[in-house]
Steps between C-alpha positions, in 0.01 A plus 500: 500500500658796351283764641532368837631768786428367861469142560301605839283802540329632818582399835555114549466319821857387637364120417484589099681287312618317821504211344655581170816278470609527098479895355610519144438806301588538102415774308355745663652806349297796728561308786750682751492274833358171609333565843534706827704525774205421725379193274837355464485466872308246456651282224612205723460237300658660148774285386559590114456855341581552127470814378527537067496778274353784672673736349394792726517306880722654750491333793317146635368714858381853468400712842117561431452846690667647793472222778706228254743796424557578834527083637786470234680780583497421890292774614257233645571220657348219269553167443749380263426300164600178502462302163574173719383256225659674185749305328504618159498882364514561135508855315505527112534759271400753748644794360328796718582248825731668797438354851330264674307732672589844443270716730627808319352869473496647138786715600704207612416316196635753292810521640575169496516223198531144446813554434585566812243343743545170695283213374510398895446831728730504803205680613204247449689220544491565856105488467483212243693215476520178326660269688418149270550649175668211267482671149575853409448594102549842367491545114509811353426695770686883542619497813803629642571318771357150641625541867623818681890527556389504843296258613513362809609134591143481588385635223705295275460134677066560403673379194720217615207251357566588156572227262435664141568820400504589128587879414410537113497841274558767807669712312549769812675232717915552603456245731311193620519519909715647723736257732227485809258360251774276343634343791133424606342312243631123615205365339548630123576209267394648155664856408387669159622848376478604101504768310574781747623773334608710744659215762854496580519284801287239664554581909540882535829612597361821669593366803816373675531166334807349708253168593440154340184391289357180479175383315470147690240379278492651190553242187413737194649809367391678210663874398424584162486802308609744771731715239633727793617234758850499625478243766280321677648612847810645663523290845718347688409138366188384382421106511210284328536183699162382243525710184485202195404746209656830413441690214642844400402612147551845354645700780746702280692699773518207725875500636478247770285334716609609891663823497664545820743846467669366800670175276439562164783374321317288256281747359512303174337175566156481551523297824761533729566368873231692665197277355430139542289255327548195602182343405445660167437244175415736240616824346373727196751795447405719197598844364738600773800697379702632783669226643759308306458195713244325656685371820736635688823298575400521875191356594349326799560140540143391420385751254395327140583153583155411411508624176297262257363752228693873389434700150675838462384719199604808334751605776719739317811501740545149589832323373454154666238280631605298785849601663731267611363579870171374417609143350458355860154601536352372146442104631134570467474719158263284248452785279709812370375754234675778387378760203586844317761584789775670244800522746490113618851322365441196697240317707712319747844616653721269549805594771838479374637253753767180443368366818178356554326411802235219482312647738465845322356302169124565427319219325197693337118396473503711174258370254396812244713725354360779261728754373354816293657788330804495650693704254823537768532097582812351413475223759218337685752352768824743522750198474490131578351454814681203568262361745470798664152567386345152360146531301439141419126554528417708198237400283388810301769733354397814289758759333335768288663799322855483663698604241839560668451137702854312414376142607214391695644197738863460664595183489468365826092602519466357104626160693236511799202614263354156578129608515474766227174399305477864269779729362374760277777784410361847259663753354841459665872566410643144626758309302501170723229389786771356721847702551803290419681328823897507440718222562278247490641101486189329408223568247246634718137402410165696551209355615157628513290239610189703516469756243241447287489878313807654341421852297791679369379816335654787336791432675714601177845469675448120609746282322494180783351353812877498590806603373747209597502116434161317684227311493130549605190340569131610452283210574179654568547798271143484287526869362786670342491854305790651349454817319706752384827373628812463297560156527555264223488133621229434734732198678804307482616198654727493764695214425638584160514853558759409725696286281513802254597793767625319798432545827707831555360668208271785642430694156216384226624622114201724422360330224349228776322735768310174671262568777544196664736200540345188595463133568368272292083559456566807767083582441313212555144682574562777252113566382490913387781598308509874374825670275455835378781771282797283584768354322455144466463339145320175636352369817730278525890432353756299436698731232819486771664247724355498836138600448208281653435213244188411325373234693519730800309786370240259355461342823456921654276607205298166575328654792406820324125589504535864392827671230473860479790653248482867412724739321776285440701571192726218537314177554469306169354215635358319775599225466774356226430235187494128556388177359387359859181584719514793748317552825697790631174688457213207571316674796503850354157699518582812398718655286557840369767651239475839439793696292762292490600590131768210442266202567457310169231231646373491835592084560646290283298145381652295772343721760158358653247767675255290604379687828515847309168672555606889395736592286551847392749648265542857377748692312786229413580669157723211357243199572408336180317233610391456901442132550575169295164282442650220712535753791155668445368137552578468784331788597207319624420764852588816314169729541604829417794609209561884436724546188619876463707749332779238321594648199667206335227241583332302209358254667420377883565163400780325282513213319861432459542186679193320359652418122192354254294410780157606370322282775469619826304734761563810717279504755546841817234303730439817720550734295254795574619865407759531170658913442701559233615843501704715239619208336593686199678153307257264628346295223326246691463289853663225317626432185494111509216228426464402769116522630482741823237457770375748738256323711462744747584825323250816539695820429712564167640838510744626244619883379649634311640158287481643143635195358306256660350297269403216643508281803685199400510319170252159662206451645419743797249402811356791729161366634478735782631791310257807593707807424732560261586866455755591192594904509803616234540881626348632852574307780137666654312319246460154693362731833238612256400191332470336874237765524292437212532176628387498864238782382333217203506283806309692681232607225507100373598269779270265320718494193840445647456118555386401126811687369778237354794522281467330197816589335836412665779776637693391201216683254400792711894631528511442100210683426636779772831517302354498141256811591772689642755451224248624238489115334098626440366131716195653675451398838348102447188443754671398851121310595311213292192389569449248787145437523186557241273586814640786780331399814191759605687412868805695427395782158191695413597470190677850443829392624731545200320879448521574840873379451564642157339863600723511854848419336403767242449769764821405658696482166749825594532720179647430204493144591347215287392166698292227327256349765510113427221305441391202770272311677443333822558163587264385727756261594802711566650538822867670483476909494706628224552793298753669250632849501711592258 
């Protein structure tokens, strides 16, 4: 209702709209008031008013000629207003909006401006009241003021019902209520204030502020945005006996939270001794960057011990977390995050004390830790706590982009880290994840019973788990990454290391950077493993004394479903020559290789893959042959192989170990989808005579082979073969022959089922390589004829010209492509196709 201007006009009875109990309004741009003085006399039964873009309304009661002008000014006696059943008042991008009920002349109007005005009139608030109002919204509404400086303490307590206000976009506002309003709403439980541009303090300090504040029942507080705001009161104490959620986000200038001039000594610290929070459980500080800490050494003896959730972000000033004064409180702290704060050196402070008192030690409920862009961090806890601060209820620890971090545990919490189930450290400058202990008698040992995820990324100063002689333990551990880490070994054992250092020996030669030392079979549930751009020249080594044997790593790399290697310009094999039968990798499922240039073959004969059912491999420029034929038997769940990018490769599969052996059968069961990719020595699939089945094979992709000449020397069986796309130069080509093929599909769906391939892979990839190497073989026909009869069912009997005449419109330029002869077979019932 844009054109709308008067929701009433003429003279109402006082009954009108007597019964009206929900007003909401939206969009009414000419409209400039809701009703009269005289008819809101009679709202008794309104509970809810919303009021919505009207972007020229300027007050909810307007004085409709000289008797309503002259009752709210007092010149009459009259009866007051009393909206006894409103609860809930709600103003919205009102931008024109100043008052309540501003019973103004034009000259008054003039003078005055929203920037100035009271929302609530001292004046009409002694003629209307609302003494059950619950929830009090104001959203981009211009107003100066919401309550007069002055109000009266009965004034103020037709307020003391309150229970939501939420103060949005008033960009005029310096302050939110003045202290007879504050000290009156006992009632309020949710407190909202954002994006206030002009606020610098919550409760006015206009007045004389030497008094107390308490907000008995509020449990949620929200200031966000308010880029002016200094404090959020200067009193004598302010308490929150119920406040569980506080969050402050972007308040730039904010020093402190309770200024009192009269003590302020700790100016510095957000909260200080003259606040208390004794019931609060969470706490969102954000883009603060005054204080450089967030609690004062002095606080009152119940504030924060019901921590359970904190996150601090992009506070510019801080240099520590938690001080040592706060340790006591943090029994109840499940969850700490901490990002982008670029002054932070620590995250707990540890006192510097020789004597301990058990009754002083905090045993912490921590479970999460998340650490983010931390570019200052050199410790997360200052020293060894000692027992001082215990967290043996972590579970999920994240470090990200802490470059100047020296080590991540002390030893005494890497001991108690009995429930940690994921560790995942980015970008960071560490060295070792647990600090070396001095004088120590006895090899210690590490034990994580519950960690199931280890990720060590980019972490290109970590050389070991631990510097000195140990042991440790990873029972559950099911997915490990390493990438980008220095480290050479992946593990030694324990035992013999010892023999070969000793005991006292605290320094490893260089040459054998080991991440880990460990028992025997240390991984028994390993599952994922992941290595990426570090050192290590095999997965796993016995080139020195001391390393884990081979019948330990076969018994880790038994449990294996998925081996990810990447970038590593070491490894040469994964696994080393022998006569007997492997099953270090039996229950692998997937497994990728990608640029890892020294890798001659990807398993040697003995090796059985069994379970594999993806394998990929891409840019290993020194393979010569991937698999041996006795390996690619076994083969029999494999579904998808991607070959790519190997210089050196002539063939997928060798036949070195088979001697004369002209008998015998290859057969990939599941087999689906075959890519060979820029396999620019590739001859053929393979080059023995062996016969090679493909029972379940549909998709044969391969580019850019130029010396593919054939499949494999034998017999070749592809029943289900439908597609089998060969391309020499532009990798684009295959996305356009899929369209010619999906478009022929369309235009001959009932073609597509008599089509069969009468030749074998063997001949098409011969004729392929003769045209392109100018040997003059034309193109032999790819169809024969099935049937003397085409069914009338399934042709009219224009198929092949239909055919013939669409492939020749879709030939691109310059291109020559013989359409093959066929016919259907009545009989057929595979759907397959050539496209080459």
């Amino acid at each position: 209702m844009m054109k709308l201007e008067k929701i009433c006009n003429g003279k109402l009875t006082k009954e009108s709209f007597g019964k009206l109990k929900f007003l909401e309004v939206s969009y009414c741009s000419q409209l400039k008031n809701l009703f009269s003085f005289s008819i809101a006399k009679g709202l008794l039964l309104l509970k809810d008013i919303e009021v919505t873009y009207c972007r020229r309304m300027e007050e909810i009661i307007t004085c409709n000629g000289e008797h309503d002008a002259h009752c709210v000014n007092g010149t009459e006696a009259v009866d007051n207003i009393k909206f006894s059943q409103l609860c809930s008042l709600r103003l919205r991008d009102l931008p024109k909006f100043l008052q309540v009920c501003t019973c103004l002349n034009e000259e008054q109007l003039t003078e005055s401006s929203s920037s100035t005005m009271s929302f609530f009139n001292d004046t009409y608030l002694q003629i209307i009241s609302f003494p059950i109002l619950e929830t009090l919204e104001l959203s981009f509404v211009n107003v100066g003021k919401i309550w007069d400086n002055g109000l009266t303490v009965t004034d103020s307590t037709c307020f003391q019902n309150l229970v939501t206000l939420n103060v949005n976009n008033c960009g005029f506002l310096k302050n939110l209520f003045p202290s007879s309003v504050a000290a009156n709403l006992l009632q309020l439980k949710r407190l909202v204030v954002m994006m206030c541009d002009m606020m610098e303090e919550i409760i006015s300090t206009d007045e004389v502020m030497d008094k107390k504040f308490k907000f008995p029942r509020l449990n949620s507080l929200t200031i966000r945005g308010l880029e002016k705001l200094t404090k959020f009161c200067s009193a004598t104490f302010v308490e929150f006996p119920l406040l569980t959620e506080l969050i402050i986000m972007r308040c730039p200038a904010l020093k402190t939270f309770n200024s009192y001039s009269a003590e302020n000594h700790d100016a510095l610290s957000l909260f200080n001794e003259k606040v208390a929070f004794p019931s609060l459980k969470t706490m969102e500080i954000g883009l603060i960057h005054k204080p450089n800490r967030i609690w004062s050494d002095q606080l009152t003896e119940d504030s924060f011990c019901k921590l359970e959730d904190v996150e601090f972000t992009n506070c510019r000033s801080l240099t520590s977390i938690f001080p040592s004064g706060m340790l006591r409180r943090l029994y109840s702290l499940t969850t700490s995050r901490v990002s982008e704060c670029c002054m932070v050196k620590e995250i707990f402070e540890i006192p510097i004390t020789d004597v301990q008192e058990e009754s002083k030690n905090t045993h912490s409920q921590l479970r999460n830790l998340h650490l983010f862009k931390l570019p200052s961090l050199k410790h997360v806890w200052g020293k060894d706590p000692r027992g001082i601060l215990t967290c043996p209820n972590i579970q999920k620890l994240y470090i990200y982009e802490c470059p100047n971090l020296q080590h991540l545990f002390p030893y005494s919490v890497a001991k108690s880290l009995l429930k940690l189930e994921i560790l995942c450290i980015i970008d960071c400058g560490i060295k070792e994840i647990v600090a070396e202990e001095d004088g120590l008698v006895k090899v210690p040992k590490f034990v994580f019973p519950q960690l199931t995820d280890l990720r060590l990324i980019k972490v290109h100063q970590l050389v070991r788990f631990y510097a000195g002689s140990h042991t440790s333990e990873w029972p559950l551990l099911n997915w490990l990454v390493v990438s980008e880490c220095i480290v050479e070994v992946l593990a030694l054992e324990c035992q013999s290391f010892l023999k070969t250092y000793g005991l006292a020996y605290h320094g490893v030669p260089l040459e054998q950077r080991h991440l880990f030392l460990i028992d025997k079979v240390a991984f028994p549930r390993l599952e994922k493993l992941k290595l990426e751009r570090i050192l290590l020249s095999r997965i796993w080594d016995d080139e020195h004394e001391g390393l884990v044997g081979k019948e330990e790593w076969t018994q880790i790399l038994s449990h294996l479903r998925e081996l990810k290697l990447s970038d590593l310009s070491n490894l040469m094999y994964l696994w080393e020559e022998s006569t007997q039968p492997c099953t270090a990798y039996k229950n692998l499922n997937t497994l990728e290789v990608i640029n890892c240039g020294r890798l001659k073959k990807l398993v040697p004969s003995s090796v059985s893959l069994q379970n594999l059912v993806n394998l990929i491999v891409s840019d290993c420029s020194r393979m010569v042959y991937l698999l041996s034929s006795s390996t690619a038997k076994s083969l029999t769940k494999l579904k998808k192989m991607s070959i790519s990018r190997c210089e050196m490769m002539e063939g997928i599969t060798s036949t070195h170990e088979e001697g004369n052996d002209d008998e015998g059968e290859i057969v990939f069961d599941h087999l689906k989808v075959l890519e060979l990719n820029s396999l620019p020595a590739l001859t053929m699939f393979y080059p023995g005579n062996y016969e090679m089945s493909f029972p379940n094979m549909e998709e044969i992709v391969v580019r850019q082979c130029r010396e593919m000449q054939t499949f494999c020397h034998g017999v070749i069986s592809t029943p289900k073969l439908h597609k089998l796309l060969i391309d020499e130069e532009d990798e684009n080509s295959s996305e356009s022959d899929a369209e010619w093929d999906d478009e022929y599909e369309e235009l001959f769906p009932h073609r597509r089922e008599h089509v069969r391939f009468t030749e074998d892979v063997n001949s098409i990839i011969l004729q392929h390589w003769n045209s392109k190497h100018g040997i003059g073989m034309e193109l032999q026909q790819m169809f024969t004829e099935q049937d003397d009869q085409i069914d009338e069912e399934h042709s009219d009997g224009n198929s092949y010209k239909d055919y013939e005449h669409f492939m020749s419109t879709r030939s691109p330029e310059g291109s020559s492509i013989e359409v093959p002869h066929y016919e259907a077979d009545e009989n057929s019932e595979e759907s397959e196709e050539v496209l080459v």
